[in-house]
N, C-alpha and C positions, 0 to 999 in steps of 0.2 A: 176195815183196813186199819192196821194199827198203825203208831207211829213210827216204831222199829222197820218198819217192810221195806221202805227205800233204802236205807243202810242193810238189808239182808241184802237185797238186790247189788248194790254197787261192791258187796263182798262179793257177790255167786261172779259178777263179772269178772271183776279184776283175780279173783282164784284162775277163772278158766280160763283167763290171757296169759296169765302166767304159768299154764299147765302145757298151752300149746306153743309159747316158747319157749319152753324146755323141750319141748320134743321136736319140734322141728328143726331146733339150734345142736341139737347132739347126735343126728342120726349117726353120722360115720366114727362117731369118735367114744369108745369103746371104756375110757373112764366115765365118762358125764351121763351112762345110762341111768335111767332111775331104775334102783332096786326093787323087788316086790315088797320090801319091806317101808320102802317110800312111799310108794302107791297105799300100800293100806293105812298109813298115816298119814297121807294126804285125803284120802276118804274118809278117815277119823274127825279130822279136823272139816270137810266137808260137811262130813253130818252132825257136829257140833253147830255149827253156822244153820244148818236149817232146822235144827231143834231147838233155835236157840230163844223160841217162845216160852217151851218149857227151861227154869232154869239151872234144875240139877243135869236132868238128860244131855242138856246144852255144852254145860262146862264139864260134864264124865266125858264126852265125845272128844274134846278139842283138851282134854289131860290124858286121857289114853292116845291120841293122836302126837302129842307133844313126846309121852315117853318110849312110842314107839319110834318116832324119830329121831331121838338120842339115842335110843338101842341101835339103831341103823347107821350114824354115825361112831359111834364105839366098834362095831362091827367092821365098816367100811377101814377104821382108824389103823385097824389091828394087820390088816391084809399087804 
C-alpha cells in the first residue's frame, strides 16, 4: 500500500458526492443538466485520479479532462 492510496481514496469520495449532487439537485430544471461533454470530462479527470500512480497516464487523463471541459463551457457559452 503506497502512501498516495488514502488521498486517491478521499478524492474517489468526494468526486462521487459531488457527482450525486448535481444530479439529484438538477432533475427538474432543464439549464443545470450535465452535458455529455461534462460527463466525459468528468470521467477524464476520473481516470486521471486513478492512474495517478502512473504519472504521465495520470496528468494526460486529468488535461484532457480539463480541456474537454473548457470545450464544454465555450460551447454551453455560445448557446
Amino acid at each position: 500500500m503506497s502512501a498516495s492510496l488514502p488521498y486517491i481514496l478521499i478524492t474517489l469520495v468526494a468526486i462521487v458526492i459531488v457527482a450525486v449532487l448535481v444530479f439529484l439537485s438538477g432533475k427538474n430544471r432543464q439549464e443545470n443538466r450535465l452535458t455529455p461533454l461534462a460527463g466525459l470530462a468528468f470521467g477524464f479527470v476520473l481516470a486521471g485520479v486513478l492512474f495517478g500512480e502512473n504519472l504521465f497516464l495520470g496528468y494526460a487523463f486529468l488535461l484532457l479532462g480539463i480541456v474537454v471541459a473548457v470545450i464544454d463551457i465555450l460551447m454551453r457559452g455560445k448557446k
